[in-house]
C-alpha positions in Angstrom: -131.6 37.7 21.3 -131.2 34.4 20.5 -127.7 32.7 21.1 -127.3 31.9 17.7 -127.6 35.4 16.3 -125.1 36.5 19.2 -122.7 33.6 18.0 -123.3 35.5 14.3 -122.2 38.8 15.2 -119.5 37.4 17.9 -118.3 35.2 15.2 -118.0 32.1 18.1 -119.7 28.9 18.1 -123.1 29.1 19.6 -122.0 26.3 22.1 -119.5 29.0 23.4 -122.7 32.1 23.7 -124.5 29.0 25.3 -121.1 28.6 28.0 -121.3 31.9 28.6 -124.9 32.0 29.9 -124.8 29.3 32.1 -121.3 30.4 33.7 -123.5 34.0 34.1 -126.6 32.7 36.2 -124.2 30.0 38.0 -121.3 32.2 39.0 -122.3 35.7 37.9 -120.4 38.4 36.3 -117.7 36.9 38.0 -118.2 33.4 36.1 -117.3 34.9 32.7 -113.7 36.5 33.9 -110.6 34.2 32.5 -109.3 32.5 35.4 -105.2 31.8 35.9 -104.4 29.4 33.6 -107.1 29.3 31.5 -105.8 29.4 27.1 -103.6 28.2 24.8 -100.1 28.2 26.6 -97.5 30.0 24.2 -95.1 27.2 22.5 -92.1 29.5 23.0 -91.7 31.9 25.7 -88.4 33.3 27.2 -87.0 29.7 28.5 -86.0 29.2 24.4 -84.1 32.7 24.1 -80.7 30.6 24.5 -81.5 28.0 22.1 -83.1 30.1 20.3 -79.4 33.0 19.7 -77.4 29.3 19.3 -79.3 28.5 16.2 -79.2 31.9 14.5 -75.6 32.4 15.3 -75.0 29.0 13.2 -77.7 30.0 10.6 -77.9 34.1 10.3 -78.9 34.4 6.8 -81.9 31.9 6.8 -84.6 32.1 9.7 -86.3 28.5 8.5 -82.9 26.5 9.1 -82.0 28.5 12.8 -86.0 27.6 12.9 -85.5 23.8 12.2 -82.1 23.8 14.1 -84.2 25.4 17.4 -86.9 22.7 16.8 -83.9 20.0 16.9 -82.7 21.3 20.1 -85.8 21.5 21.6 -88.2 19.0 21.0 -90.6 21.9 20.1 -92.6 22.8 17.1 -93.5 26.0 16.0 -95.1 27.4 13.2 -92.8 30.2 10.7 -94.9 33.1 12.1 -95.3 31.8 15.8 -90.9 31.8 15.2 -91.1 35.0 13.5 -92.9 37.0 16.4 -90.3 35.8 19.2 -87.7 36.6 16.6 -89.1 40.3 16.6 -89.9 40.6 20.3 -86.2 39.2 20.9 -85.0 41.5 18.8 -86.8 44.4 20.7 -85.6 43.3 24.1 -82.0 43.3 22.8 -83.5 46.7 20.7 -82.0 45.9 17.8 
């Protein structure tokens, strides 16, 4: 099957199907396995839960200004759902 039709039905770039075979017949099965290290890196992980309480305990009602007030303190940005989804799996730790 052509690696454009696979890029179709994958719904990848056909550079990416075209990745994939060459890391096949130089490395094998093995070659297409995510290594350690390899992806995105999340923008917020449990190293912002502090500053993170701090700036809903000054702003409980709104999420965007503890949000904006989180960025401030952190030098990070995140987008609203990115916030949103640590918000929630913050909340579940604590189960709230």
């Amino acid at each position: 099957m052509p690696s454009k039709e696979i890029a179709k039905k994958l719904l990848c770039s056909e550079h990416k199907v075209v990745q994939w075979v060459k890391r096949y017949f130089e490395q094998g099965v093995d070659g297409l396995r995510n290594k350690p290290g390899q992806g995105a890196k999340p923008i917020m992980d449990s190293s912002n839960e502090e500053a993170v309480r701090l700036a809903i305990e000054k702003d409980r009602l709104s999420v965007m200004k503890a949000k904006e007030r989180w960025q401030q303190a952190t030098s990070k940005e995140a987008c609203r759902d990115t916030y949103r989804a640590f918000l929630s799996a913050l909340a579940q730790d604590l189960d709230i």
